[in-house]
N, C-alpha and C positions, 0 to 999 in steps of 0.2 A: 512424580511426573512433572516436567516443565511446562506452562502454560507459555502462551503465545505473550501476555503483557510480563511473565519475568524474560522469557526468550528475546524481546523485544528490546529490553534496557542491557543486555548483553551482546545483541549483534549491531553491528550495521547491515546494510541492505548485501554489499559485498559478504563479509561473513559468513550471512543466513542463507544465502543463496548458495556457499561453496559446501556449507555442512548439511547442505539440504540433500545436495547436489552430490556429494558422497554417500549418504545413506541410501539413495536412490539407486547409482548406481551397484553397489553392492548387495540391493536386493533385486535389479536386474540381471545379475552375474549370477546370483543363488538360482535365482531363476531357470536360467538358461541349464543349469548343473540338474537334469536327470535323476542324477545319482542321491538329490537332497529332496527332501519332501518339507523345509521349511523354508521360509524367505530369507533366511542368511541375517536378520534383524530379531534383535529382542523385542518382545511387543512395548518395552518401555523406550526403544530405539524408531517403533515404526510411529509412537505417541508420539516423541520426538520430532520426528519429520513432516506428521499433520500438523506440529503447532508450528515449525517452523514454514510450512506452506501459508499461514494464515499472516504470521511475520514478515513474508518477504513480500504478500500482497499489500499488508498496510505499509509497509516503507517504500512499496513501488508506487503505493496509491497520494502519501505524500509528497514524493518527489512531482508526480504527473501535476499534480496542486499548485505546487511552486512552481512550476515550467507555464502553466497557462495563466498566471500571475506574473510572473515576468512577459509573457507575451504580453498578456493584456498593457503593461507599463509601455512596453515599447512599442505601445500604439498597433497593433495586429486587433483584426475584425473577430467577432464570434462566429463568422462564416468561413475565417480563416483559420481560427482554433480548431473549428467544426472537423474541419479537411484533415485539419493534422493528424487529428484524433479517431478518423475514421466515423463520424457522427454528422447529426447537423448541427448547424451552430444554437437552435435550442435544447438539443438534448446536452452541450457540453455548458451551454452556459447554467442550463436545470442543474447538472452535475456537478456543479464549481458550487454555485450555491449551497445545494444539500452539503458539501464540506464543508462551509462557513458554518452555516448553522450546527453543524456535529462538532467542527473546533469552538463555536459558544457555547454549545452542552459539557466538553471537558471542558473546558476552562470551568465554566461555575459547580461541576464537580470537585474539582482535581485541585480549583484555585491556584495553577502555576500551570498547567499544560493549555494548550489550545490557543484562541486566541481570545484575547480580555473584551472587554467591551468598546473600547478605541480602535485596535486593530483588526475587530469584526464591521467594524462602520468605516475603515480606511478599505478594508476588502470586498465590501460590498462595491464601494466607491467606485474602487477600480474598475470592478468586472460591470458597473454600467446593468444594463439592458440587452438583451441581443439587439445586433442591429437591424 
């Protein structure tokens, strides 16, 4: 069975999503067929597809990271993040945070992932205070 952190260094976000995205439908299809009383999926197949659900959430969860880091550089409010994101500007700025500190936790894990201790102090930087 593939976990999500080997699934994880094999997909990209693209990828994971299109092979997610076909097991899916193909146990929708089995579905629909009557005629079959199983979901058209191996259970090593349906494992498969929970881990890559868990995958395409931590690569969408990264990307969302780096987009409200780049907002933040180009000068946008955590009232305006707030908005982007469907939130308020403390719950997105709480939620930026809690990933800094979880990218300090791999990093002094992993000692190569995450971000080091310079790049967790340039990120806090940015992202300030709410306003």
């Amino acid at each position: 069975m593939a976990t999500p952190d080997e699934l994880e260094r094999q997909h990209t976000l693209i990828t994971a999503t299109r092979r997610y995205d076909d097991l899916r439908m193909r146990d929708a299809l089995a579905a629909m067929n009557p005629d079959h009383d199983t979901s058209g999926l191996s259970p090593t197949e349906i494992l498969e597809m929970l881990a890559l659900s868990e995958v395409v959430i931590r690569k969408a969860g990264y990307g969302r990271q780096a987009m409200v880091r780049s907002a933040r550089a180009a000068g946008t409010s955590w009232t305006q993040i707030g908005a982007a994101l469907g939130s308020s500007k403390q719950a997105a700025w709480e939620a930026h945070q809690r990933w800094i500190e979880e990218q300090t936790r791999l990093h002094e894990q992993a000692g190569y992932q995450g971000l080091d201790p310079d790049a967790a102090d340039a990120a806090r930087g940015l992202a300030g205070r709410p306003d």
